[in-house]
C-alpha positions in Angstrom: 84.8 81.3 94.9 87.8 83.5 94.5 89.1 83.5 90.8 92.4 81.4 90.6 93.7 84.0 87.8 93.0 86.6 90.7 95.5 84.4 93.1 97.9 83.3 90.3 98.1 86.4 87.9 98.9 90.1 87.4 99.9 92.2 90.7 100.9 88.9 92.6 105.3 88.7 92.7 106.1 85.5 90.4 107.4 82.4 92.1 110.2 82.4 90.1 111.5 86.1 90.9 115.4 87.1 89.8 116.9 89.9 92.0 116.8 92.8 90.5 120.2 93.8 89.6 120.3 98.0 90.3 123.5 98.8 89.2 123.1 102.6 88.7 119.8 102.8 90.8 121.7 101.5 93.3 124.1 103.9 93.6 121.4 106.3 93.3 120.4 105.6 96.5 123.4 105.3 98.4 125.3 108.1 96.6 122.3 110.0 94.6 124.2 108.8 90.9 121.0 109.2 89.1 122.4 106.9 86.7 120.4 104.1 86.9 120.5 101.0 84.6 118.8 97.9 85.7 119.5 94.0 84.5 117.6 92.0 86.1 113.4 91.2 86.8 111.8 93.3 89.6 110.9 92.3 93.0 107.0 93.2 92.7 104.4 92.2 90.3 102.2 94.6 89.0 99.0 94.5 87.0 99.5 96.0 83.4 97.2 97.9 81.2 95.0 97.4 78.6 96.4 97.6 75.3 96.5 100.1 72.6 93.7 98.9 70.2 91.2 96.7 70.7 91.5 93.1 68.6 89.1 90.6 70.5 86.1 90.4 68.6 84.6 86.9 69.4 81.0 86.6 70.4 82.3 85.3 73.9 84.2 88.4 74.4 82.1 91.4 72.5 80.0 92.7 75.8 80.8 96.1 76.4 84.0 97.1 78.7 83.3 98.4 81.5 83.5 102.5 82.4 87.3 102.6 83.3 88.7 100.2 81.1 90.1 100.0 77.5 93.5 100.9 75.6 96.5 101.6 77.1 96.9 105.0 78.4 99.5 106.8 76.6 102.3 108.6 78.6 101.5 112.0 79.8 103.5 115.1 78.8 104.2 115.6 82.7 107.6 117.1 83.5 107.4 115.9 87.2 108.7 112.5 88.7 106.3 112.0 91.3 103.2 112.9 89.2 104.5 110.8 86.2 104.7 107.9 88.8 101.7 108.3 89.6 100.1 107.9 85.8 102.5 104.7 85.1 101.4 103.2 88.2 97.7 103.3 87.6 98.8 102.2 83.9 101.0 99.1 85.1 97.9 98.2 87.4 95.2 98.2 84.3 94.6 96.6 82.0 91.4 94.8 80.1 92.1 91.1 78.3 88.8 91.5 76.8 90.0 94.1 74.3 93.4 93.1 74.2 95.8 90.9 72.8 99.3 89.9 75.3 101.6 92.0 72.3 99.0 94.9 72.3 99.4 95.3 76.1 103.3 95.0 76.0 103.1 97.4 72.8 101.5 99.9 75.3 103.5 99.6 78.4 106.6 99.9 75.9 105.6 103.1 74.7 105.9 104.7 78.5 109.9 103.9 78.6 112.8 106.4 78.2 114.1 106.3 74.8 117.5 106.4 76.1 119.1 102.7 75.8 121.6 103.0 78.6 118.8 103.5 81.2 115.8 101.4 79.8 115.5 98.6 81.4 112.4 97.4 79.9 113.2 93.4 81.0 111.9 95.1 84.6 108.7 96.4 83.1 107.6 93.6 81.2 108.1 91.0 84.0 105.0 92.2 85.3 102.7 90.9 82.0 101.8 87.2 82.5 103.1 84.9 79.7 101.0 85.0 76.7 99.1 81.3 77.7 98.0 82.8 81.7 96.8 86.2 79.7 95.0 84.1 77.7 93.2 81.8 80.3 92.9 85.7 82.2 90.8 86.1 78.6 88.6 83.0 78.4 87.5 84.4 81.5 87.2 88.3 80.4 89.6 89.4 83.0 90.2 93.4 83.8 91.3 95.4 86.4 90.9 99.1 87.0 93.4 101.3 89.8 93.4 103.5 91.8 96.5 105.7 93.2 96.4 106.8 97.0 99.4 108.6 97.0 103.2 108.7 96.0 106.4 110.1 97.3 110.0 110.0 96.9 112.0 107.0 99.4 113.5 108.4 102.0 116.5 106.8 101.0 116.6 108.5 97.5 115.9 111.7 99.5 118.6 111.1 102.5 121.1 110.4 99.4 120.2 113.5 96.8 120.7 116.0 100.0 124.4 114.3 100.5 125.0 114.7 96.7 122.6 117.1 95.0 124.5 117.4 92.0 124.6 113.9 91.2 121.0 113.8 89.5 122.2 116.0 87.0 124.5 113.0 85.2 120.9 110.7 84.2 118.0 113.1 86.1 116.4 109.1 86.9 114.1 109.8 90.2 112.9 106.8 92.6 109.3 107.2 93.2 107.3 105.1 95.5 103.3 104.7 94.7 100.7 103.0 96.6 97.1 102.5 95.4 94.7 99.7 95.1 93.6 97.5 92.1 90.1 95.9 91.5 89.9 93.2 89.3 86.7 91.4 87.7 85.8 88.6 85.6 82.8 86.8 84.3 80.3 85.9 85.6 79.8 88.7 88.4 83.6 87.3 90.1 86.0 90.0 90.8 88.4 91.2 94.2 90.6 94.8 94.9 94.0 94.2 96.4 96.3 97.3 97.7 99.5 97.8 95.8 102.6 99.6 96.5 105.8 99.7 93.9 109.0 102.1 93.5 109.6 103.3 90.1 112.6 104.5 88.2 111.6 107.6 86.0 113.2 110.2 83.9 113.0 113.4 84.0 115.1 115.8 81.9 114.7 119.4 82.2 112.4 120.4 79.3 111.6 117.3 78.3 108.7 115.0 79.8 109.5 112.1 82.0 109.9 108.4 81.2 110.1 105.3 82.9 113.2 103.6 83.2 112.4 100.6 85.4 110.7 98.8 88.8 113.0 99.8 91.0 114.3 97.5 94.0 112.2 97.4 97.0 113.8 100.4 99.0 112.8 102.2 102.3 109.9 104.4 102.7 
């Protein structure tokens, strides 16, 4: 029987989704302001990580993780948008509730965003965790995903709009990067299920310094 956490939690969009307001992504996209600052929930529900340290240590939950799994990934020191999307994709799309508690994952997931305050938009990124009771029903049940990323590219969109207005990237350098993969998820008792994924991210990328992410970006063409 398909696991109900599988149906109900991570990577599915919530029922209860608010637009994601894109004020400077937005514009982004239409003008190529890379000045993107985001209010609102994203449209897409992804599955997030595992989380910086283990802290389960109940009988119920002390088998072994499987090869794959385990903390958080930190950020990598990659200057480039579309391979930085790539790396918080497959992080946003793993993540292990046997060795992790619901702050621990957010703790992890936090530690990917820009540092810069007018960009983050961290309500965006978080949306995708389940509230702390579903991740702990995904526990009693020793829920964990692993990903995988096909491929990612910039919208055409974002590409149409930085050609019009090259210069504009320049005020924030925030890219739009679109990422499609698959996630496999397992839980006791041999259950388990892969779904393909696909979600646009906001990331920053200074010169010199290495990128960030600033937000799930609205759903925008391909």
């Amino acid at each position: 029987m398909r696991n109900r956490l599988f149906e109900y939690g991570i990577g599915r969009p919530p029922n209860r989704r608010i637009a994601l307001v894109a004020t400077g992504l937005a514009c982004l996209l239409a003008v190529a302001a890379a000045t993107a600052f985001f209010t609102g929930r994203g449209e897409q529900r992804s599955a997030p990580s595992s989380a910086p340290s283990p802290t389960r240590s109940s009988a119920s939950h002390a088998k072994e993780p499987a090869p794959g799994t385990g903390p958080v990934a930190r950020p990598p020191r990659i200057s480039d948008p579309v391979q930085f999307s790539r790396a918080a994709a497959e992080m946003l799309w793993s993540y292990d509730t046997r060795t992790t508690s619901h702050d621990q994952q957010l703790g992890g997931m936090e530690a990917w965003m820009t540092k810069e305050g007018q960009y983050n938009d961290w309500a965006s990124v978080s949306a995708q965790m389940p509230d702390p009771l579903l991740w702990s029903r995904m526990a009693d049940q020793e829920q964990y995903a692993t990903a995988t990323v096909a491929e990612a590219h910039y919208p055409a969109a974002f590409k149409q709009a930085l050609t019009e207005n090259p210069s504009a990237i320049t005020e924030a350098y925030i890219y739009a990067v679109t990422v499609t993969g698959k996630q496999t998820i397992a839980w006791a008792k041999g259950g388990g299920g892969a779904e393909h994924r696909s979600i646009t991210l906001a990331v920053q990328c200074r010169p010199s310094h290495d990128c960030s992410l600033v937000a799930i970006a609205p759903r925008v063409a391909p």
